[in-house]
C-alpha positions as CSV (number, residue, x, y, z in Angstrom):
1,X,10.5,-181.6,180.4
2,X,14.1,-180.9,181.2
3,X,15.4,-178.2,183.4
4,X,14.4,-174.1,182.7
5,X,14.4,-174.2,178.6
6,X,13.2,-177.1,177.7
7,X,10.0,-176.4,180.6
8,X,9.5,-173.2,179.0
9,X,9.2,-174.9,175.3
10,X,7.1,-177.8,176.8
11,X,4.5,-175.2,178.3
12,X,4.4,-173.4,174.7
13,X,3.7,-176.6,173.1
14,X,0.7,-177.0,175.9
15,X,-0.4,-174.1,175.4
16,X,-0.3,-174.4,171.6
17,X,-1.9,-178.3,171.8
18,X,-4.3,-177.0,174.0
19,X,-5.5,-174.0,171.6
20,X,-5.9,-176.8,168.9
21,X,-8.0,-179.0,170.9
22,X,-10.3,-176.6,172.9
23,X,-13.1,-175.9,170.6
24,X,-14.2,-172.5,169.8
25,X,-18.1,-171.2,169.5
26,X,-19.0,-168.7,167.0
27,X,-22.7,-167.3,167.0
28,X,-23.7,-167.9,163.4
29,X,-27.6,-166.7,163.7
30,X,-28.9,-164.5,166.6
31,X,-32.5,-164.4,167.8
32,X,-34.5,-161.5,167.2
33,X,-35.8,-160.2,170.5
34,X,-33.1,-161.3,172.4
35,X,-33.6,-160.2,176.2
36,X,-31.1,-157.5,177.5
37,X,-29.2,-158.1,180.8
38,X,-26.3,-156.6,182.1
39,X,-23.4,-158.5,183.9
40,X,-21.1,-156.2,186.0
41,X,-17.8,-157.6,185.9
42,X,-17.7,-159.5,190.1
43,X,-16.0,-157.5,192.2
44,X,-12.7,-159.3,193.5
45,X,-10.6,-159.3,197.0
46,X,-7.0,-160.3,197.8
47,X,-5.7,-160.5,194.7
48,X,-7.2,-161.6,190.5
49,X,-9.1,-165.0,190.7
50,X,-8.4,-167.1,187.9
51,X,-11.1,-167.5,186.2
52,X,-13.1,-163.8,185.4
53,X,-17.0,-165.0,186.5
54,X,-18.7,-162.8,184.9
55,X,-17.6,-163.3,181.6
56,X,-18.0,-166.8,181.3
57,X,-21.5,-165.9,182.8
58,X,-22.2,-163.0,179.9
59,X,-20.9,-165.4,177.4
60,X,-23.0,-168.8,178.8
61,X,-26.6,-166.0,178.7
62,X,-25.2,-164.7,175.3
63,X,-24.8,-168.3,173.6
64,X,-27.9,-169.6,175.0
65,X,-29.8,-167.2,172.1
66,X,-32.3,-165.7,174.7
67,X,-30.3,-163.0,176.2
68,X,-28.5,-160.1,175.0
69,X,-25.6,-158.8,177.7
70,X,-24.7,-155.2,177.6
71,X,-20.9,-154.7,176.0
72,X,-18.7,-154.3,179.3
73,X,-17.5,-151.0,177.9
74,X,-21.4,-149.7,178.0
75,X,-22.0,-150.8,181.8
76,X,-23.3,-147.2,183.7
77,X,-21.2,-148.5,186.9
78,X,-19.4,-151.3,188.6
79,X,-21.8,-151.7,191.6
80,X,-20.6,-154.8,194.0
81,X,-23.3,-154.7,196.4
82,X,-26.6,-154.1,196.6
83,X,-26.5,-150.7,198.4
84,X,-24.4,-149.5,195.3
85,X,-27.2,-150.4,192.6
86,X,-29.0,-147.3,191.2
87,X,-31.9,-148.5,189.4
88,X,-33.0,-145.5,187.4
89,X,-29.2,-145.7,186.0
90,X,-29.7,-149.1,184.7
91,X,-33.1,-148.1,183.2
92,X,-31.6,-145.5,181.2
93,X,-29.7,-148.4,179.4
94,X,-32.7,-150.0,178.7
95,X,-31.8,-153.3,180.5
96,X,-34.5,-155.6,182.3
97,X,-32.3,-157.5,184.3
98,X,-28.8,-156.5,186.3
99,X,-26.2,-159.2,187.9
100,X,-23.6,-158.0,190.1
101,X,-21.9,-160.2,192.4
102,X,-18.5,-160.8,194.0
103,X,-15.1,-163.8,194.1
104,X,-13.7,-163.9,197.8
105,X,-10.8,-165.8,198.7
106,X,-11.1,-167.3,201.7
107,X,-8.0,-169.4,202.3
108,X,-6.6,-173.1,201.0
109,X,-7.3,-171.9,197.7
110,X,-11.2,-171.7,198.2
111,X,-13.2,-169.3,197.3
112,X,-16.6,-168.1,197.9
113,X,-18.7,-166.6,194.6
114,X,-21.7,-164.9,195.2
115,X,-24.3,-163.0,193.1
116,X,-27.6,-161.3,192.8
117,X,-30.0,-160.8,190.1
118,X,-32.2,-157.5,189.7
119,X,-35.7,-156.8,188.1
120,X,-34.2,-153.1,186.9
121,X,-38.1,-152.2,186.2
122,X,-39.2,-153.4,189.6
123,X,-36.4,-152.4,191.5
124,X,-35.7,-155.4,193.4
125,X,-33.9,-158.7,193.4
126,X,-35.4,-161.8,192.1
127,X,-32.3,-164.3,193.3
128,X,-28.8,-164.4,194.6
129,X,-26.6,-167.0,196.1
130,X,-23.5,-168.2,198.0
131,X,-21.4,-171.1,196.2
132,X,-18.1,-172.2,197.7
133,X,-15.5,-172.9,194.9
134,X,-12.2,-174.4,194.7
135,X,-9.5,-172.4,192.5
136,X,-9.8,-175.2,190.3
137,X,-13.8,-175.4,189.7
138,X,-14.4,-171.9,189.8
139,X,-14.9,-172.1,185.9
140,X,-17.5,-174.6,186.5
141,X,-19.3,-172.6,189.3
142,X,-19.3,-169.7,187.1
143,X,-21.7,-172.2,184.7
144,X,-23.7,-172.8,188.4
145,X,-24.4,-169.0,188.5
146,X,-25.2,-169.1,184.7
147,X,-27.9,-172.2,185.8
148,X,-29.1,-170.3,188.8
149,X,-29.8,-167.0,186.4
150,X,-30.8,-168.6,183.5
151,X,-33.8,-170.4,185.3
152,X,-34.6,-167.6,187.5
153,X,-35.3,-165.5,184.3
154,X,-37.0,-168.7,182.2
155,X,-38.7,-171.0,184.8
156,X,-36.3,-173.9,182.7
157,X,-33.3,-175.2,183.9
158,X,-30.3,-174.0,182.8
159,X,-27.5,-176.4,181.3
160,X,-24.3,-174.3,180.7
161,X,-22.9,-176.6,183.6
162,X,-23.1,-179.7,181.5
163,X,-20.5,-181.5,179.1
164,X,-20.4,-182.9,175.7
165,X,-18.7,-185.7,173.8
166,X,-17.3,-186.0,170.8
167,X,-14.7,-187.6,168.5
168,X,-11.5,-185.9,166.9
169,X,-9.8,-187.4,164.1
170,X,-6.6,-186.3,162.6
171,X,-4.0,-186.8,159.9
172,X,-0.5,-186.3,160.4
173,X,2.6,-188.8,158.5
174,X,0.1,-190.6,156.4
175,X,-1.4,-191.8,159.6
176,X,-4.9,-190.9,161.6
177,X,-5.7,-190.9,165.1
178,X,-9.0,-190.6,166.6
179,X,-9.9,-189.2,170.4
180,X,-12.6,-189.8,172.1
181,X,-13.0,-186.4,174.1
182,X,-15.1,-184.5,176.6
183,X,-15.7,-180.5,177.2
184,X,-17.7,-178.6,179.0
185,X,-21.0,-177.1,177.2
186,X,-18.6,-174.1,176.0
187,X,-16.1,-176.1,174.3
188,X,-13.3,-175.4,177.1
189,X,-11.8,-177.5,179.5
190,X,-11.3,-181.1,176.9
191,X,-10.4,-184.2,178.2
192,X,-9.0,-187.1,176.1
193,X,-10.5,-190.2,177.2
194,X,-9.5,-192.2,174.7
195,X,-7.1,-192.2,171.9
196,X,-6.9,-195.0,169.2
197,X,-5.1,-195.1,165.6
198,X,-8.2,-197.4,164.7
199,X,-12.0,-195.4,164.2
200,X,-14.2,-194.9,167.3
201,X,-17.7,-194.2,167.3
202,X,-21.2,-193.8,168.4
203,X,-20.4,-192.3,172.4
204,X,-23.5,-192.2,174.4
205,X,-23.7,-190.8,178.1
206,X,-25.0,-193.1,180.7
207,X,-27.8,-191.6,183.0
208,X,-25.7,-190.6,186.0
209,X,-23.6,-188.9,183.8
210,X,-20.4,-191.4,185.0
211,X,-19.9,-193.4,182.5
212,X,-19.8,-193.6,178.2
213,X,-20.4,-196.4,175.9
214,X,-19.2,-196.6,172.6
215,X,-17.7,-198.8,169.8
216,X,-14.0,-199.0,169.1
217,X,-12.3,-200.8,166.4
218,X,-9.0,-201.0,168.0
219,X,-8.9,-205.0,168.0
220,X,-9.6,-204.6,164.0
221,X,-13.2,-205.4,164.6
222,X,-16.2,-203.4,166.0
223,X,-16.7,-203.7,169.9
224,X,-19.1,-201.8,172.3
225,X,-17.1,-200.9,175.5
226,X,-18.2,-199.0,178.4
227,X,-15.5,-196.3,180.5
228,X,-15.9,-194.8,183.4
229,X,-15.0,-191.0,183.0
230,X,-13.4,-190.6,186.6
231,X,-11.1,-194.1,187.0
232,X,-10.8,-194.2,183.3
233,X,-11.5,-198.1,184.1
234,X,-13.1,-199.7,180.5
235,X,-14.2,-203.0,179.9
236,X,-15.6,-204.6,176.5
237,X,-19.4,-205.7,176.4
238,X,-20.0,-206.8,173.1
239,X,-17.3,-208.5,170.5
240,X,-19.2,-210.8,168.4
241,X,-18.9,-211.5,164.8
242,X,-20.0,-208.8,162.3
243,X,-21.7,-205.2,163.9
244,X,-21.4,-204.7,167.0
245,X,-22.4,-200.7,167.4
246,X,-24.6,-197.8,168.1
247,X,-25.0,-198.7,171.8
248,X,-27.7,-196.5,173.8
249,X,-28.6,-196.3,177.7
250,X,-32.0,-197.4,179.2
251,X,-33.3,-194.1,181.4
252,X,-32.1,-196.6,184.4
253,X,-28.7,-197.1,183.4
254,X,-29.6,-201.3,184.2
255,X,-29.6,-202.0,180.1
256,X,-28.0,-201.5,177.0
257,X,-29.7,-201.4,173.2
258,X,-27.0,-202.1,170.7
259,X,-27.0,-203.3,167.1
260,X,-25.6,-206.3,166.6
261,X,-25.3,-209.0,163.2
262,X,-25.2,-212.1,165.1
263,X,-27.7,-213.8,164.0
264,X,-27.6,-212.7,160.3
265,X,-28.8,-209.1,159.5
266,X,-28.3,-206.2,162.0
267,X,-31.2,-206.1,164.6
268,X,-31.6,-204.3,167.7
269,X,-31.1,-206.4,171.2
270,X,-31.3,-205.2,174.5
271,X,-28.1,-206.2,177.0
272,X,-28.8,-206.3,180.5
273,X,-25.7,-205.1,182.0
274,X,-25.9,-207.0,185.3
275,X,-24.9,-210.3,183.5
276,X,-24.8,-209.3,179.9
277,X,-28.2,-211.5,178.8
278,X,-29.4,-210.7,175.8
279,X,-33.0,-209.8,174.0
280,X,-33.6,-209.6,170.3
281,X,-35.9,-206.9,170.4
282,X,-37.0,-206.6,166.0
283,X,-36.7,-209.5,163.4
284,X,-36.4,-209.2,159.9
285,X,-34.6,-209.2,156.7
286,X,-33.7,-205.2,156.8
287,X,-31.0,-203.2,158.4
288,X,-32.6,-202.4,161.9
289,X,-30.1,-199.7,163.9
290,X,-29.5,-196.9,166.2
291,X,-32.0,-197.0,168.7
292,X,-32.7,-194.6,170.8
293,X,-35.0,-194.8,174.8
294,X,-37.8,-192.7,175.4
295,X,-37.2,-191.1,178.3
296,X,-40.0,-193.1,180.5
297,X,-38.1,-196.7,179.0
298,X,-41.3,-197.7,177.6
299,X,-40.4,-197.2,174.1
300,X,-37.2,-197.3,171.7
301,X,-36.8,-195.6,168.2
302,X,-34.8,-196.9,165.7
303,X,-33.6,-196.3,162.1
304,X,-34.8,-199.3,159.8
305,X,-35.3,-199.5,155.6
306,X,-37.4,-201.9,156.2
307,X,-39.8,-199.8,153.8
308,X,-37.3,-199.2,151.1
309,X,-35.7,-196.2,152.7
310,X,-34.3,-195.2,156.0
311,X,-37.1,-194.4,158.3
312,X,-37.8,-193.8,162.2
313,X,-39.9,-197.0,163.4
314,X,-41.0,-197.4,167.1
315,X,-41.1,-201.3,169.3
316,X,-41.6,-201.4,172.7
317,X,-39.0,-201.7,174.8
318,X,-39.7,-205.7,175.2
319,X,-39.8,-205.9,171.8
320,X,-43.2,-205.7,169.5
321,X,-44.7,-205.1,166.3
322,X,-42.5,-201.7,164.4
323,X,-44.8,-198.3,164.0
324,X,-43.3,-196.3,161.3
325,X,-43.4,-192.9,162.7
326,X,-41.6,-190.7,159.8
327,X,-43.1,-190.4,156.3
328,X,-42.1,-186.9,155.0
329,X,-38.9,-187.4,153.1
330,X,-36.3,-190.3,151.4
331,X,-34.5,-190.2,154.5
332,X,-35.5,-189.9,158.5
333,X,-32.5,-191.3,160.5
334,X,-30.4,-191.2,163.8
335,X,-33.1,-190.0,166.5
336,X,-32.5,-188.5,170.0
337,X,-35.7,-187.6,172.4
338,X,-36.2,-184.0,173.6
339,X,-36.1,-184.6,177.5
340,X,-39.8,-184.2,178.0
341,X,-40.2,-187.5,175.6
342,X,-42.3,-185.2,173.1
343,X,-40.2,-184.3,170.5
344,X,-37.7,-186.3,168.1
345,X,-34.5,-184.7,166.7
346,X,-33.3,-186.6,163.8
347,X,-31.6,-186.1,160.0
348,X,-33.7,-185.3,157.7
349,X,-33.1,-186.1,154.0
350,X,-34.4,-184.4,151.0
351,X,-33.1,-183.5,147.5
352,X,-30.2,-184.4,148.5
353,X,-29.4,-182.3,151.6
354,X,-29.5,-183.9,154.9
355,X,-30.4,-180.9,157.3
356,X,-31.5,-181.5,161.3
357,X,-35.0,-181.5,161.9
358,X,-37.1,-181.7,165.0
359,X,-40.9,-184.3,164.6
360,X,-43.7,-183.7,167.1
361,X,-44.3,-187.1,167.9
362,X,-48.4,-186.1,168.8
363,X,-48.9,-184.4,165.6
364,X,-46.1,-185.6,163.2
365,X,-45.3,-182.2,162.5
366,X,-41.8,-182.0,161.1
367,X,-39.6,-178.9,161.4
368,X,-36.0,-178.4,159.7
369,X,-33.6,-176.5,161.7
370,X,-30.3,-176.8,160.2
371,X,-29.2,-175.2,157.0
372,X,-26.0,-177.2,156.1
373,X,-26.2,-180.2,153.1
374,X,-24.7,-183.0,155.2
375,X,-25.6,-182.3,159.0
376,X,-26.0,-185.3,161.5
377,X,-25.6,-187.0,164.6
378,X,-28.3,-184.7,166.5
379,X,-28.1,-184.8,170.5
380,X,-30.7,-182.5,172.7
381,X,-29.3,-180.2,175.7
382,X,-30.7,-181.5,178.9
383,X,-33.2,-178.7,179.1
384,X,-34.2,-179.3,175.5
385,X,-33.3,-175.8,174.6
386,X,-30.7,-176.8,172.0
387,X,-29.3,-179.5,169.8
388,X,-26.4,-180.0,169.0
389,X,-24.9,-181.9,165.7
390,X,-22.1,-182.6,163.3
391,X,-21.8,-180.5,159.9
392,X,-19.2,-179.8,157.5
393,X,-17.3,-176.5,157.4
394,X,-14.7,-175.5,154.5
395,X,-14.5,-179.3,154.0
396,X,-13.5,-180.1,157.5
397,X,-15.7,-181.8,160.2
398,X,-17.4,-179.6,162.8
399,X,-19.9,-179.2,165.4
400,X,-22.6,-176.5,164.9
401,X,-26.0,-176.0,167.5
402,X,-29.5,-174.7,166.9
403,X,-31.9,-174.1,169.4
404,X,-35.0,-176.0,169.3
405,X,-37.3,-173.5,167.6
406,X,-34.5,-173.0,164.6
407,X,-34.2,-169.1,165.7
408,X,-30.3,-169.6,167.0
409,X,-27.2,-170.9,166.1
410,X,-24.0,-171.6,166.9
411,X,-20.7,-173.7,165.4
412,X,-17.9,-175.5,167.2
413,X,-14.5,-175.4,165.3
414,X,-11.1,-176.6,166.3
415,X,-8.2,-175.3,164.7
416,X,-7.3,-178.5,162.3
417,X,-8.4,-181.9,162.5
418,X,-12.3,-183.0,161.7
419,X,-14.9,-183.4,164.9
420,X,-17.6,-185.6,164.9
421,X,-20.4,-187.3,166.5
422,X,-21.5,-185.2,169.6
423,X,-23.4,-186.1,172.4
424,X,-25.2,-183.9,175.1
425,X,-24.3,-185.1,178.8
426,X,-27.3,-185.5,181.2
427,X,-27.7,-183.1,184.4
428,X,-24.9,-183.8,186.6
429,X,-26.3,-185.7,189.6
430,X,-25.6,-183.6,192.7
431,X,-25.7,-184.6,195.9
């Protein structure tokens, strides 16, 4: 950037890149019975705050599927504190619940946010809070207060505070670059972490939320690498001859599973990341691959043909005899756990479409979510309340989610280039 012009076009190509990278959500199925809450735009003090709380809090309820905010424009006042609420206003509108709240500077660019949440039938509040916020993280504790409401009203944690990674690839001069990006749960704030004119693949969140593995061919070969998020540090764990891929976290962050060819066909091993030893964990003449942990670490799921088609199988996570655990189908592949361990997400495929499905692993029960012909790469919210996956829109790569009944959904679109292969981040370990 070079003096007053030349800063001024800079910023407009920012702001332009910026447009182009930050996903965008569009709400492509509501849910009948949606529960109505209004959000009262937060009073302010000493000037705009900039970020506009309640909106991202009305948009965080509205793209969860379970709540219906009042249009802004339809709001019967602009009450900041409690002694300002008339409840037989707000039942009028026919709203259950009420959030008011307020942003305060208060000095070094800080500022304090705080809220309330009404029962508008009962007349009284059910929660409120206090949350300090620099300028600069006041977008994320607008996501805190979107938690705080969200569980309040549904007993289940909220997980609008949460990230998701993905990979971008793009064609520009006969030439294609991939990223490997992050963003918060609502598409905004992305973060390249890596950017390679060679494929990456397969990201996968470590525990603690710190850290990513995934597979990079940027050495013309496959090789699993793990990055820390905050240093950016990266170092290489697996580069041996043939696959190296689809790496996955033990539920204590102390081992890796990862595919790997060498020994002859592609098994699953597990990688203990202390010192890198190794444990062939399945054994046979079929393509064994992408496992997934249960969340206890007793078990891991992983895609196999080993009966003639691609199928979900189950080992123990020392290793053991397979258990086939999908039958309905020619094609059960890439499986994530619901949180609670109960549930699979996978891609299901039949008569030629590959859709999303969710299997009860008690019962077997399989349940198709998605309605797109080559959907994949499903990864479960935190809270298990929705999945999100890669699909296909006007030929170009996108994400889309569903919550985990089917009854909502939602898609993910940048403005060009092709998105692929999301992943849910855990609950951010707070102190």
């Amino acid at each position: 950037m070079k003096k007053i012009t030349l800063s001024l076009f800079a910023l407009l190509l920012c702001a332009s890149w910026l447009a182009r990278a930050e996903l965008t959500i569009e709400i492509t199925q509501g849910m009948d019975g949606a529960v109505p809450v209004a959000i009262v735009p937060f009073g302010t003090a000493g000037g705009v705050p900039p970020q506009d709380v309640a909106a991202i809090v009305s948009a965080d309820l509205a793209r969860s599927g379970r709540f219906a905010p009042v249009p802004v424009q339809n709001l019967v006042g602009r009450p900041v504190e409690t002694s300002q609420v008339r409840f037989q206003d707000w039942r009028t509108l026919g709203v259950d619940n009420l959030v008011i709240g307020k942003v305060e500077p208060v000095g070094g660019g800080q500022y304090r946010v705080q809220f309330r949440l009404f029962d508008v039938y009962r007349g009284r509040q059910i929660t409120g809070y206090s949350l300090p916020a620099p300028a600069d993280r006041l977008r994320y504790i607008a996501h805190r207060v979107s938690d705080l409401i969200y569980e309040a009203l549904t007993g289940q944690p909220g997980a609008f505070a949460t990230r998701i990674a993905y990979v971008i690839s793009e064609s520009a001069n006969g030439k294609k670059t991939y990223e490997l990006q992050l963003a918060d749960s609502d598409g905004h704030n992305p973060q390249t972490l890596l950017s390679s004119p060679q494929p990456l693949m397969s990201p996968a969140w470590s525990p603690d939320g710190a850290k990513l593995a995934y597979v990079s061919f940027e050495k013309k070969r496959a090789g699993v690498f793990i990055q820390d998020i905050a240093s950016g540090k990266r170092e290489e764990l697996s580069a041996f001859a043939g696959i190296n891929g689809a790496p996955a976290w033990s539920p204590d962050g102390r081992y890796l599973a990862v595919t790997l060819s060498r020994d002859g066909n592609p098994e699953i091993y597990s990688m203990r990341l202390s010192d890198r030893a190794l444990k062939r964990l399945t054994n046979g003449p079929s393509i064994d691959t992408e496992p997934v942990w249960s969340p206890d670490g007793r078990s891991i799921v992983f895609t196999s043909d080993r009966g003639g088609s691609p199928q979900l199988y189950r080992i123990p996570a020392q290793g053991g005899r397979p258990e086939r655990l999908t039958f309905e189908g020619n094609y059960n592949a890439s499986a994530d756990f619901s949180p609670d361990g109960k549930t699979l997400a996978l891609v299901h495929g039949a008569n030629g479409k590959y859709r999303i499905a969710t299997q009860d692993l008690d019962s077997g029960r399989l349940h198709v979510l998605s309605d797109g012909s080559l959907d994949e790469s499903p990864s479960f919210a935190p809270n298990g309340s929705m999945i999100i996956y890669a699909t296909e829109s006007g030929r170009r790569g996108v994400l889309a989610a569903v919550s985990s009944d089917g009854r909502f959904r939602q898609r993910f679109s940048l403005q060009q280039g092709n998105v692929r292969e999301p992943v849910w981040s855990p609950f951010e370990k707070r102190k």
